[in-house]
PyMOL Python script that loads the backbone (N, CA, C, O; Angstrom):
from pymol import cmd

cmd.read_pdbstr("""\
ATOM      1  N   UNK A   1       0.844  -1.170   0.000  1.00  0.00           N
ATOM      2  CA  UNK A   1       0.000   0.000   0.000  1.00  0.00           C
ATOM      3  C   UNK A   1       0.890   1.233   0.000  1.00  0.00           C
ATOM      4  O   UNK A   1       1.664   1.452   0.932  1.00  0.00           O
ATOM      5  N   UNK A   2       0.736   2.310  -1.406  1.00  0.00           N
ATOM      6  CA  UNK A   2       1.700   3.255  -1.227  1.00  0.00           C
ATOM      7  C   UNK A   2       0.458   4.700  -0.100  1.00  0.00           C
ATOM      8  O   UNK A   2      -0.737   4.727   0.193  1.00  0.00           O
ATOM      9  N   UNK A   3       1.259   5.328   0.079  1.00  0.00           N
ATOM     10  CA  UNK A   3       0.684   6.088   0.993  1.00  0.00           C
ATOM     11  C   UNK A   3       0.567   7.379   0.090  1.00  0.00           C
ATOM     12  O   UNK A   3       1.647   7.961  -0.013  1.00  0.00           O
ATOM     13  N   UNK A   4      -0.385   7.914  -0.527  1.00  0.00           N
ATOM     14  CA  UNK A   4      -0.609   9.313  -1.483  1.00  0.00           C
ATOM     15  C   UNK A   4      -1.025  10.483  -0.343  1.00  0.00           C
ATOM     16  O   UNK A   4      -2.006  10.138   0.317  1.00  0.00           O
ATOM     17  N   UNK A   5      -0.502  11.724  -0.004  1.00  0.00           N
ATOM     18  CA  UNK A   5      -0.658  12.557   0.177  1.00  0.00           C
ATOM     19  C   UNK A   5      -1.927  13.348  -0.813  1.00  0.00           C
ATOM     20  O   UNK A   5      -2.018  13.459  -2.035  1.00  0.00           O
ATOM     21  N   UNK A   6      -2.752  13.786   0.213  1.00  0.00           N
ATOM     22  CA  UNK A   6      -3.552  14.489  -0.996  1.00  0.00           C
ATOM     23  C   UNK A   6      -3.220  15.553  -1.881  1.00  0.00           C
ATOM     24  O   UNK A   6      -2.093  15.999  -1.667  1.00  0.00           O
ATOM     25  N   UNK A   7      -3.856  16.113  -2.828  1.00  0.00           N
ATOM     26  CA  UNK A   7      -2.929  17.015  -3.578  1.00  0.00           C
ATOM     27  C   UNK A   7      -3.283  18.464  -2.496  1.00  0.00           C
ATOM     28  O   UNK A   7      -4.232  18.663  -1.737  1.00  0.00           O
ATOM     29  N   UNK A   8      -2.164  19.248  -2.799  1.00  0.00           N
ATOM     30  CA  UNK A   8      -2.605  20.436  -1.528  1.00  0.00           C
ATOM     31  C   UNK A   8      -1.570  20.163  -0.868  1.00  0.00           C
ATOM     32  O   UNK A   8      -0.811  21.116  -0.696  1.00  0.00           O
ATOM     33  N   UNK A   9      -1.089  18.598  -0.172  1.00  0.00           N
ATOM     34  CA  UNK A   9      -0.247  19.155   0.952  1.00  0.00           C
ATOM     35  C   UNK A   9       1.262  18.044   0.595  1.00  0.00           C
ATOM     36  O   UNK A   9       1.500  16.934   0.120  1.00  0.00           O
ATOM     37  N   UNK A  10       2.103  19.408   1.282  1.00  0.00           N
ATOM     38  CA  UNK A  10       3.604  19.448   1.147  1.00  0.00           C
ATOM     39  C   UNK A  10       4.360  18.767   2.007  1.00  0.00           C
ATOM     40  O   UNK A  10       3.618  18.240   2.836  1.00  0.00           O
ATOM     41  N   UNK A  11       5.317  18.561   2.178  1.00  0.00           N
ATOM     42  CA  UNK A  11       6.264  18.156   3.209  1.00  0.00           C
ATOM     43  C   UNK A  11       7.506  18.499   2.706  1.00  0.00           C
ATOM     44  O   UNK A  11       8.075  18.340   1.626  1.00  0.00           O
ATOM     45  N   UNK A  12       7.848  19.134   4.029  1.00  0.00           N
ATOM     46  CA  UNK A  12       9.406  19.559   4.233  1.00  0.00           C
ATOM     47  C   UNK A  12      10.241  19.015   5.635  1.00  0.00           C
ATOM     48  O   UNK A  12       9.862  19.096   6.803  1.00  0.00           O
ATOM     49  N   UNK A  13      11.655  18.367   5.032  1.00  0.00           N
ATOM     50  CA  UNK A  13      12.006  17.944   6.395  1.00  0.00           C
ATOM     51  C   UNK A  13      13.007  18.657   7.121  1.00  0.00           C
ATOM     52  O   UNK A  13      13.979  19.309   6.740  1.00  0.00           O
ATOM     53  N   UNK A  14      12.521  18.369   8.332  1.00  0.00           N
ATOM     54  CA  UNK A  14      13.612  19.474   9.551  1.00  0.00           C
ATOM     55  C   UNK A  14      14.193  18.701  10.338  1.00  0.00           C
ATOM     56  O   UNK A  14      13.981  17.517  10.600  1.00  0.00           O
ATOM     57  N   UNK A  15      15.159  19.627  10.819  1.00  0.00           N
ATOM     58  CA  UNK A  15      15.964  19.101  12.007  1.00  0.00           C
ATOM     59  C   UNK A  15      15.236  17.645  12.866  1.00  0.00           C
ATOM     60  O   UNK A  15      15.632  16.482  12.937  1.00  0.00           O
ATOM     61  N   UNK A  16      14.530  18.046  13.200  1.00  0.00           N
ATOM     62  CA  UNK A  16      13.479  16.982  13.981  1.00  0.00           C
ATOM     63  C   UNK A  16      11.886  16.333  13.410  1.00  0.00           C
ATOM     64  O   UNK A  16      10.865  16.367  14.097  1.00  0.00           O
ATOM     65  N   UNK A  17      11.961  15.858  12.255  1.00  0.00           N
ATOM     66  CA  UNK A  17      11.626  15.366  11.799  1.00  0.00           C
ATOM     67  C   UNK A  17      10.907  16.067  10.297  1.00  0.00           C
ATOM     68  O   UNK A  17      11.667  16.780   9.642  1.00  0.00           O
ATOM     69  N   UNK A  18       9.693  15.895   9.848  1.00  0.00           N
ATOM     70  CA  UNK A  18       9.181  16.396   8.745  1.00  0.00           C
ATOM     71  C   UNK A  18       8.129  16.771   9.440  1.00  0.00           C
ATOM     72  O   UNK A  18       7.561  16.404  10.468  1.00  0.00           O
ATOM     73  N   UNK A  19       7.952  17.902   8.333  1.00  0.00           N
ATOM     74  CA  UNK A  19       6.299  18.825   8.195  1.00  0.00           C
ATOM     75  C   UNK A  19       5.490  18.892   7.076  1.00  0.00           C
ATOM     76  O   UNK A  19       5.760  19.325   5.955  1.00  0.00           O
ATOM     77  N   UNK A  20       4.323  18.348   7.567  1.00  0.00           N
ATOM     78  CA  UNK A  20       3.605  18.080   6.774  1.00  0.00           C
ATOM     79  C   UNK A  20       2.528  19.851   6.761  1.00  0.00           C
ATOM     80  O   UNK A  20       2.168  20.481   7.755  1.00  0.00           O
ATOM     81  N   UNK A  21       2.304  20.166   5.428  1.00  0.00           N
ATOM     82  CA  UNK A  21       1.856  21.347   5.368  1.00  0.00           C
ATOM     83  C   UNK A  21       0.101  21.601   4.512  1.00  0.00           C
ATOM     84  O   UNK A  21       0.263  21.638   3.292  1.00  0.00           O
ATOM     85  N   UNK A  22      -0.962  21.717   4.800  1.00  0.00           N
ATOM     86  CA  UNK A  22      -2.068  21.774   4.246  1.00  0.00           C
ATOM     87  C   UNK A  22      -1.951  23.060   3.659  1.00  0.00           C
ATOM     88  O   UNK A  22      -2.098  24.115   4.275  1.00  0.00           O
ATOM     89  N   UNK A  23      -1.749  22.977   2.752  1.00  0.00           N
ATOM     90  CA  UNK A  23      -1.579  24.332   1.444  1.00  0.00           C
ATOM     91  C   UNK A  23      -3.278  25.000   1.770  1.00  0.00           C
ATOM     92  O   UNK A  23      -3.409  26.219   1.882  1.00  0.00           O
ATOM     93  N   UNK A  24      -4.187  24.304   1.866  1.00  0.00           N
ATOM     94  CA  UNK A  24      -5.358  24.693   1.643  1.00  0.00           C
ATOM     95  C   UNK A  24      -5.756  25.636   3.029  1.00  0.00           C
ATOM     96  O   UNK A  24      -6.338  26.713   2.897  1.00  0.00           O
ATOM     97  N   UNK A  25      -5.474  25.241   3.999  1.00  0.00           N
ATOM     98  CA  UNK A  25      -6.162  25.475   5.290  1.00  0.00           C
ATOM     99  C   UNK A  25      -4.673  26.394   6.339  1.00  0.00           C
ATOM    100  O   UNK A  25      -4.835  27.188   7.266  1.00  0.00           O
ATOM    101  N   UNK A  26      -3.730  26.047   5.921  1.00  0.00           N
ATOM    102  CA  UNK A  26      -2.749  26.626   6.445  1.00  0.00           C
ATOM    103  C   UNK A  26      -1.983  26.053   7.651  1.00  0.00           C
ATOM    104  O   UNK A  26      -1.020  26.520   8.258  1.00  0.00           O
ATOM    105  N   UNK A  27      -2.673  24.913   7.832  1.00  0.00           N
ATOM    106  CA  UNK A  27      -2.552  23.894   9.124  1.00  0.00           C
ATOM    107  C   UNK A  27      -1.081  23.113   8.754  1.00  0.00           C
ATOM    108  O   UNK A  27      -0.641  22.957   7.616  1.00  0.00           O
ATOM    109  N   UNK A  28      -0.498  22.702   9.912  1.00  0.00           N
ATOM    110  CA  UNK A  28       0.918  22.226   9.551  1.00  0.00           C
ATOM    111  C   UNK A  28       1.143  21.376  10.519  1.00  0.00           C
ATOM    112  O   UNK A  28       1.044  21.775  11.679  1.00  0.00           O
ATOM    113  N   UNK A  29       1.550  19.801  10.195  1.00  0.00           N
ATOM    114  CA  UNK A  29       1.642  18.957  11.224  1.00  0.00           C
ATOM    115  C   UNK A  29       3.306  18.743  11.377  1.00  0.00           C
ATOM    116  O   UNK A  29       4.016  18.670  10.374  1.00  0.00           O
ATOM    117  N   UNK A  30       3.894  18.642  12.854  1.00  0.00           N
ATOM    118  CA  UNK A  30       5.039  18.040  12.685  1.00  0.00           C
ATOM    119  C   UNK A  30       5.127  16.593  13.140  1.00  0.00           C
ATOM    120  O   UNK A  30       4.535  16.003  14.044  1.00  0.00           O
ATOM    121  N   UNK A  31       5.901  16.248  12.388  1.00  0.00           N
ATOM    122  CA  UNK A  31       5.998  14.706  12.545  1.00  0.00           C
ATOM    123  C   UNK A  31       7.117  14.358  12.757  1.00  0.00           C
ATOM    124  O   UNK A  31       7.965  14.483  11.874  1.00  0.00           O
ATOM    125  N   UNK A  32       7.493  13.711  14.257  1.00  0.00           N
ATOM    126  CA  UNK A  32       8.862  13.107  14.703  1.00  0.00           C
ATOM    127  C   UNK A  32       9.349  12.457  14.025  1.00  0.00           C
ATOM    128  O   UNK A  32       8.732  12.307  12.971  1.00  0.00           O
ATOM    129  N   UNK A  33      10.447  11.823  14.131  1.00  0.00           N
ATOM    130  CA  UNK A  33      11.426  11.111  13.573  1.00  0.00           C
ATOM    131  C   UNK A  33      11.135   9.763  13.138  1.00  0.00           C
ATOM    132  O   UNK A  33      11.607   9.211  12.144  1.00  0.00           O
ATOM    133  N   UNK A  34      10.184   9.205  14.106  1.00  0.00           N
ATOM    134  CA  UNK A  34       9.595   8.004  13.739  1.00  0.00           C
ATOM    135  C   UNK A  34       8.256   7.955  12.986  1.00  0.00           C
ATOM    136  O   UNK A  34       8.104   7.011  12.209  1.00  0.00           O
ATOM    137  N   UNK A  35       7.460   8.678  13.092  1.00  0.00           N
ATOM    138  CA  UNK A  35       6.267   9.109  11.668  1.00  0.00           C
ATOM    139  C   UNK A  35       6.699   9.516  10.645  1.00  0.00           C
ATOM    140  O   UNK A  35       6.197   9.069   9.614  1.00  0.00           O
ATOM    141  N   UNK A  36       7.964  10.672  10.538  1.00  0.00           N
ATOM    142  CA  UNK A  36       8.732  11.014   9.436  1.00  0.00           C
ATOM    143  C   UNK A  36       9.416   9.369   8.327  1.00  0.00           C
ATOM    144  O   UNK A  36       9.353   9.163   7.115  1.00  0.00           O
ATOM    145  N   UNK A  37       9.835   8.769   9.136  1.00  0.00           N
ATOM    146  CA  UNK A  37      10.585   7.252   8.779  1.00  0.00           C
ATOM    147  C   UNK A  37       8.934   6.016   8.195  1.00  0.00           C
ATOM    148  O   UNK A  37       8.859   5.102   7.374  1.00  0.00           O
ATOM    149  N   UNK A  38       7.962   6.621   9.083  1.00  0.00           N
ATOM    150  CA  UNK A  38       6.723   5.702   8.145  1.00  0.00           C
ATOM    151  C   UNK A  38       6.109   6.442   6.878  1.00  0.00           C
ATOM    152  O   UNK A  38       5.861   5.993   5.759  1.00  0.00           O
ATOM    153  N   UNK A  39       5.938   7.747   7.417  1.00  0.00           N
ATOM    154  CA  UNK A  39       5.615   8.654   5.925  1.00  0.00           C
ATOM    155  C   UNK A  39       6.625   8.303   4.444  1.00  0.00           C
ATOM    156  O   UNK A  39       6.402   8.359   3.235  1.00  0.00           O
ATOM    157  N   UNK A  40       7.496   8.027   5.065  1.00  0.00           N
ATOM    158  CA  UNK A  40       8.819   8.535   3.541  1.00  0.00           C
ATOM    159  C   UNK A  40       9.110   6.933   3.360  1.00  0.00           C
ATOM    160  O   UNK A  40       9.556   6.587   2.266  1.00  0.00           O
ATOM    161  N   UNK A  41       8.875   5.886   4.406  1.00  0.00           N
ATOM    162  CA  UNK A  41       8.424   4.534   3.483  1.00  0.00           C
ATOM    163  C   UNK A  41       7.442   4.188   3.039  1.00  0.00           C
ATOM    164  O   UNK A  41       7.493   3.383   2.108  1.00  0.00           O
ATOM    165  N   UNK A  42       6.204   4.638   3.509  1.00  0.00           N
ATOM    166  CA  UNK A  42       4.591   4.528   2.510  1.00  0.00           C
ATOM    167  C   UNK A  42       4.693   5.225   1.776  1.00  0.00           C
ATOM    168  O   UNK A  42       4.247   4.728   0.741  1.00  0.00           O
ATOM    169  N   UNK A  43       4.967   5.989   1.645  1.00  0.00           N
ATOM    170  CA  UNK A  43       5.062   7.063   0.198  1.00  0.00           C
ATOM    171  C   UNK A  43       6.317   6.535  -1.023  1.00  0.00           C
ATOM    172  O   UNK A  43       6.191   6.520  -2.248  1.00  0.00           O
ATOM    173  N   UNK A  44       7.377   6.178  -0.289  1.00  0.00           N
ATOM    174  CA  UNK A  44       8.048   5.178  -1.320  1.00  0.00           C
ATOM    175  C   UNK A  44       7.348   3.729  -2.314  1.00  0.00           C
ATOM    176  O   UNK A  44       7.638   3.259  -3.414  1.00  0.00           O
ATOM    177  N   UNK A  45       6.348   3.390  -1.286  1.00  0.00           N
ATOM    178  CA  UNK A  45       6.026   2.416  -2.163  1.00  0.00           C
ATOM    179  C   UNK A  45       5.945   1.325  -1.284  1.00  0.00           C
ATOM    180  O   UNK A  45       5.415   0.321  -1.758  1.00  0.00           O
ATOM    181  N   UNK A  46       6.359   1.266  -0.058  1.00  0.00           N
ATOM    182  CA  UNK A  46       6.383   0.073   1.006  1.00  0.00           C
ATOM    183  C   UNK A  46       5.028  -0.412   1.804  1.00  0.00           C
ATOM    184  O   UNK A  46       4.067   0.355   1.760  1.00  0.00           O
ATOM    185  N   UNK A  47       4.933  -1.335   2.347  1.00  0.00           N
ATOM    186  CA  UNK A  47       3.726  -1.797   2.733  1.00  0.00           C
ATOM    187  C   UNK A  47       3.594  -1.759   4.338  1.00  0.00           C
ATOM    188  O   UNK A  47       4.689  -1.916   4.879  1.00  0.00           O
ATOM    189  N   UNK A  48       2.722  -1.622   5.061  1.00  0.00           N
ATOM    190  CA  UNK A  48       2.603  -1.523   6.662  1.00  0.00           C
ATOM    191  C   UNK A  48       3.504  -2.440   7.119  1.00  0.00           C
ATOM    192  O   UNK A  48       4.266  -2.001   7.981  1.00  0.00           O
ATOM    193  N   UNK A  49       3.682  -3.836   6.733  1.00  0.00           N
ATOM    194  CA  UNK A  49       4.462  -4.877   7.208  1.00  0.00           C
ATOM    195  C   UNK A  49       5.869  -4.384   7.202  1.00  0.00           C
ATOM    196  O   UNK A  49       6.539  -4.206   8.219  1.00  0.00           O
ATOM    197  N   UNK A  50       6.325  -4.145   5.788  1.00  0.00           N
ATOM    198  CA  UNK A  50       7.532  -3.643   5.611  1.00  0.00           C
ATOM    199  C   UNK A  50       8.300  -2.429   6.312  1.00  0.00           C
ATOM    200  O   UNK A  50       9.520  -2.422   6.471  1.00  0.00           O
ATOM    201  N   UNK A  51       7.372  -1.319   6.743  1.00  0.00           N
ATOM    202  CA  UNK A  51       7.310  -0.163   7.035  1.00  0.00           C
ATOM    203  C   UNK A  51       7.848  -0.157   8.910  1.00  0.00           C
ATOM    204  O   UNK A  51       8.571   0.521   9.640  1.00  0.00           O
ATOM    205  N   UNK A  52       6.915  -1.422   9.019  1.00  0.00           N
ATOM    206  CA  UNK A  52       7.161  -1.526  10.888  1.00  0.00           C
ATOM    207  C   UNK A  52       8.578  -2.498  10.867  1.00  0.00           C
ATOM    208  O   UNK A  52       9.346  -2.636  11.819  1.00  0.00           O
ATOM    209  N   UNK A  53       8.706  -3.134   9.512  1.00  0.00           N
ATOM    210  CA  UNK A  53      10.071  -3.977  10.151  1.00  0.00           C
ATOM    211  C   UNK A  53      11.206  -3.138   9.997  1.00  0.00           C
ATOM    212  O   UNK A  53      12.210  -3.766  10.330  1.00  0.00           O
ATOM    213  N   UNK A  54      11.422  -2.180   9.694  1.00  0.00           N
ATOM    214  CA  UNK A  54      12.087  -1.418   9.394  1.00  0.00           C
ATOM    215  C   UNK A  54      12.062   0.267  10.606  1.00  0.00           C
ATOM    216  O   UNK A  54      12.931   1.082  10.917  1.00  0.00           O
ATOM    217  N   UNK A  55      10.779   0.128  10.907  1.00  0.00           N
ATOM    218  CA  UNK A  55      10.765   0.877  12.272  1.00  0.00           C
ATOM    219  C   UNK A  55      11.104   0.587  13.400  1.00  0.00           C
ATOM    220  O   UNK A  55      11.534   1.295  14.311  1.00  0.00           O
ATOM    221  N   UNK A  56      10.814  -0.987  13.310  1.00  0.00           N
ATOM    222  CA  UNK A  56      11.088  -1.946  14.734  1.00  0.00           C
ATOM    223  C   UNK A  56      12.959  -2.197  14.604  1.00  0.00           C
ATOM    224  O   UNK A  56      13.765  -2.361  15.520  1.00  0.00           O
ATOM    225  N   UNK A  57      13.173  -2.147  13.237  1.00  0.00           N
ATOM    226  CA  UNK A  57      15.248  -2.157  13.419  1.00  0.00           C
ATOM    227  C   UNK A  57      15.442  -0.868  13.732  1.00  0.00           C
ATOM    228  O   UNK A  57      16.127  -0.782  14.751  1.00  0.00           O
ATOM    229  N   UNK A  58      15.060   0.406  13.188  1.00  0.00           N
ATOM    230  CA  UNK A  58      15.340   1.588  13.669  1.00  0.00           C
ATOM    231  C   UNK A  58      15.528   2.155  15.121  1.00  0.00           C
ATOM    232  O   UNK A  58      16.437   2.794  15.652  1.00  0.00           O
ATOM    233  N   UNK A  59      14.027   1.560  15.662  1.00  0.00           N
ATOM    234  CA  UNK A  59      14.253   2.426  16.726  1.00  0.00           C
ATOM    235  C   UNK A  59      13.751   1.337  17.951  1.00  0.00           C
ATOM    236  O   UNK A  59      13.168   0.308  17.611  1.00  0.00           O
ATOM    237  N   UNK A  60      13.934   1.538  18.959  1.00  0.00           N
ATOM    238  CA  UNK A  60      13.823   0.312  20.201  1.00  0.00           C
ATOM    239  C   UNK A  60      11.996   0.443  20.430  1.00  0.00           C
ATOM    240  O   UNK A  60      11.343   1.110  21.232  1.00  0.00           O
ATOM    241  N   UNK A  61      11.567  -0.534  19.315  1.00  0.00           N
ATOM    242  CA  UNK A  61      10.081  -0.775  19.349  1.00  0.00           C
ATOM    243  C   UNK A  61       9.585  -2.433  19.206  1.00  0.00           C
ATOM    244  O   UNK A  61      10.155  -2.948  18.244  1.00  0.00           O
ATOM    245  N   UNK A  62       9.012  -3.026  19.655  1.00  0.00           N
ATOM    246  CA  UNK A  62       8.809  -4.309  18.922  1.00  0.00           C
ATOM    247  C   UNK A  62       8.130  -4.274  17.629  1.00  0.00           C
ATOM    248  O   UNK A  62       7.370  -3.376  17.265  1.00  0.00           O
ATOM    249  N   UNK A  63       8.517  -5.511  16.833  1.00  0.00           N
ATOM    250  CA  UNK A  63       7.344  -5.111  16.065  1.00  0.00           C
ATOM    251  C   UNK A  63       6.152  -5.115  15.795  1.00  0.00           C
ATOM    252  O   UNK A  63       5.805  -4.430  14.833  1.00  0.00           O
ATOM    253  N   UNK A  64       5.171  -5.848  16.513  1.00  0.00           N
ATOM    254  CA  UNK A  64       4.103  -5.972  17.112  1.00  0.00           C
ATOM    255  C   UNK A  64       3.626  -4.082  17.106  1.00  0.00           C
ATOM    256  O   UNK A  64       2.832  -3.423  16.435  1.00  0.00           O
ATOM    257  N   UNK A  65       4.365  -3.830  17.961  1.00  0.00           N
ATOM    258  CA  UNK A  65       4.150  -2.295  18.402  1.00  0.00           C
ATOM    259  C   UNK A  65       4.521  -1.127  16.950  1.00  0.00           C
ATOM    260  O   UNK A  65       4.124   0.000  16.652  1.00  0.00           O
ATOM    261  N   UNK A  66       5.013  -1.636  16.628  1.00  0.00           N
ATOM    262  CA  UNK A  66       5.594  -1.203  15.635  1.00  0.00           C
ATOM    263  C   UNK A  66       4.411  -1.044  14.168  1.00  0.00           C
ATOM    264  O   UNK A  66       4.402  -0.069  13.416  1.00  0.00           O
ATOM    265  N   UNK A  67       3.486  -2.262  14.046  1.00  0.00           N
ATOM    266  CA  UNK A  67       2.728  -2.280  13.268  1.00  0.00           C
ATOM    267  C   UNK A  67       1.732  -1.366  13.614  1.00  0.00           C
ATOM    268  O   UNK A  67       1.238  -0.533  12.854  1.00  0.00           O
ATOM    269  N   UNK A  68       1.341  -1.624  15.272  1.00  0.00           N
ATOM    270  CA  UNK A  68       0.395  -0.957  15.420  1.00  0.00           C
ATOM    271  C   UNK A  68       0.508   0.913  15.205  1.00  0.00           C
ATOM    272  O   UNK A  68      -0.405   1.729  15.075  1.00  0.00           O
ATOM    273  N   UNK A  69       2.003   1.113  15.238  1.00  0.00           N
ATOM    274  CA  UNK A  69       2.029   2.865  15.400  1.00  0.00           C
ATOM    275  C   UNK A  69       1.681   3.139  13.658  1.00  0.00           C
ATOM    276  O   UNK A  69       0.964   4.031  13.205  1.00  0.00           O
ATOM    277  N   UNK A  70       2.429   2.075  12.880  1.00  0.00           N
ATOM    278  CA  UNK A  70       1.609   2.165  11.091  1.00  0.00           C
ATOM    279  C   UNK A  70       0.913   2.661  10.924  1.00  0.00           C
ATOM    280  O   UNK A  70       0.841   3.852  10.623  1.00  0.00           O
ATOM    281  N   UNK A  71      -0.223   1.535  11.134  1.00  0.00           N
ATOM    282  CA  UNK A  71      -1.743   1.659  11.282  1.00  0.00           C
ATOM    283  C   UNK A  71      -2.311   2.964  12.229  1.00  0.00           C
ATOM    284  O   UNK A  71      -3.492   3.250  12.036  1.00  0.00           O
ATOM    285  N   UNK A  72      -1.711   3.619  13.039  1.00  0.00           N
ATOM    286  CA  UNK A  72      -2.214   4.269  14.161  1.00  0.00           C
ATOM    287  C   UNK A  72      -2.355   5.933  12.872  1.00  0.00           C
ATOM    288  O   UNK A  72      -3.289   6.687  12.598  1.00  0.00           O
ATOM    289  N   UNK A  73      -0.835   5.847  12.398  1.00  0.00           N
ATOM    290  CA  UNK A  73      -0.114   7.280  11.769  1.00  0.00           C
ATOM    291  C   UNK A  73      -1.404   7.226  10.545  1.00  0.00           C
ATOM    292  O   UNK A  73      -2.124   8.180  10.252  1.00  0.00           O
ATOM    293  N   UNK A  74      -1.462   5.848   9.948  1.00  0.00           N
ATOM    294  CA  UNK A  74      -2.310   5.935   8.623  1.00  0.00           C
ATOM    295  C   UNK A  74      -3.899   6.715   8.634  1.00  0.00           C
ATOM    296  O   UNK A  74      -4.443   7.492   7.850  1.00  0.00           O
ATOM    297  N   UNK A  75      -4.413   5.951  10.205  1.00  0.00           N
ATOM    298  CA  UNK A  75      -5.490   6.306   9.995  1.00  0.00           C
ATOM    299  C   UNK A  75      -5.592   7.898  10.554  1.00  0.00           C
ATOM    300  O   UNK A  75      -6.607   8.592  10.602  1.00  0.00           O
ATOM    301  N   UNK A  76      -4.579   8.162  10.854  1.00  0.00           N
ATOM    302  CA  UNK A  76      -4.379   9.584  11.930  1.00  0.00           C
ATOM    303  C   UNK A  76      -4.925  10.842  10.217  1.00  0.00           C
ATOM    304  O   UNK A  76      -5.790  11.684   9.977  1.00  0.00           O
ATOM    305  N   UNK A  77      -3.581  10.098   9.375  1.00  0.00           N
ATOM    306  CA  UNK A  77      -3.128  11.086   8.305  1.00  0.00           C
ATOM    307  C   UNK A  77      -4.749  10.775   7.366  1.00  0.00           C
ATOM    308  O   UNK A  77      -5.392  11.583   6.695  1.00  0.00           O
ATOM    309  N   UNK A  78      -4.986   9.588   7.594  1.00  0.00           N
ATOM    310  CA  UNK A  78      -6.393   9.771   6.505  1.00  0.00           C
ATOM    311  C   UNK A  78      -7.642  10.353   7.452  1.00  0.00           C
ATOM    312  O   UNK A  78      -8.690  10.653   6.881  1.00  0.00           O
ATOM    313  N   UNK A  79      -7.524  10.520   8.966  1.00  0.00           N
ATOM    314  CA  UNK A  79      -8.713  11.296   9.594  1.00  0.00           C
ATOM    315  C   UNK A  79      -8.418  13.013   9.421  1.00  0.00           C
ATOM    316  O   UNK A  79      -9.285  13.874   9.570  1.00  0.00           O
ATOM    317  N   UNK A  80      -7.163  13.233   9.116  1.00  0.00           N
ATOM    318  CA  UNK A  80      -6.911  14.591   9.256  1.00  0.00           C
ATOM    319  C   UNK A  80      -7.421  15.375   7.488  1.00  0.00           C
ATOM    320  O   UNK A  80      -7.412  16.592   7.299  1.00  0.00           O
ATOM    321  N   UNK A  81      -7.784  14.434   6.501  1.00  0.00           N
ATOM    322  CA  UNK A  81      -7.570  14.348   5.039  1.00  0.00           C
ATOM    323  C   UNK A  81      -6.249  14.891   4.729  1.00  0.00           C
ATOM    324  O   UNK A  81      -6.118  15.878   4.005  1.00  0.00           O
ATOM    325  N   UNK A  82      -5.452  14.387   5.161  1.00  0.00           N
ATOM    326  CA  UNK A  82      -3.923  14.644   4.412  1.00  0.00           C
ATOM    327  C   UNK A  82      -3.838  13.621   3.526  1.00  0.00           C
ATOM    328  O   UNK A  82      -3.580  13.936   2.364  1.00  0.00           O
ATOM    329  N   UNK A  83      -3.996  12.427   3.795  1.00  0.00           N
ATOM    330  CA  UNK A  83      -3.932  11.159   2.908  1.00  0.00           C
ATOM    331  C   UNK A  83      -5.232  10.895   2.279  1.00  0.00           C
ATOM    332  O   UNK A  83      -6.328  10.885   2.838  1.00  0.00           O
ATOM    333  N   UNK A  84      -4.913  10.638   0.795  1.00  0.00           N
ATOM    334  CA  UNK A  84      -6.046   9.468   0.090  1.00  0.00           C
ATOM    335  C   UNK A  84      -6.235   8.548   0.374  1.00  0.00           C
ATOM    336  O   UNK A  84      -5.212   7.876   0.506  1.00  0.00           O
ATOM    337  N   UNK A  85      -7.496   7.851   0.662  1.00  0.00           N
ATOM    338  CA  UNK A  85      -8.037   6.437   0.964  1.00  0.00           C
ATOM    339  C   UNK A  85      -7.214   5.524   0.201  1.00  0.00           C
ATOM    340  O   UNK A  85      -7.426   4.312   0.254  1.00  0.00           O
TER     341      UNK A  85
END
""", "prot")
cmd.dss("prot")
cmd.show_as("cartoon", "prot")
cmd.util.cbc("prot")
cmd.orient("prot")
């Protein structure tokens, strides 16, 4: 599952992670280091599975836990409409 940003919003990355920017509304999310690392692998093209095994080597998470923060960010970014269904 690739992860599409809706059209409208930007991302720029900072010191401490990326910002996600609603061109439309003016609203701007920052996203730590570890949402920054699931954003920029769903948007590559990677899948939730792939995304947490790769979060769970990154950073001291299981992966169990790891899937669940996926799933947590996905539905976060598709309740906020930043993401396409």
């Amino acid at each position: 599952m690739t992860l599409r940003l809706r059209p409208g919003v930007s991302t720029a990355d900072t010191a401490y992670g990326t910002v996600l920017l609603d061109e439309r509304s003016g609203e701007y999310w920052q996203l730590n280091p570890t949402a920054a690392l699931i954003v920029r692998r769903l948007s590559g093209g990677d899948d939730p599975a792939t995304t947490a095994t790769a979060l769970s080597a990154e950073f001291d998470v299981s992966p169990g836990q790891a899937l669940r923060d996926v799933t947590a960010l996905l539905d976060q970014l598709r309740t906020a409409k930043l993401a396409q269904p």
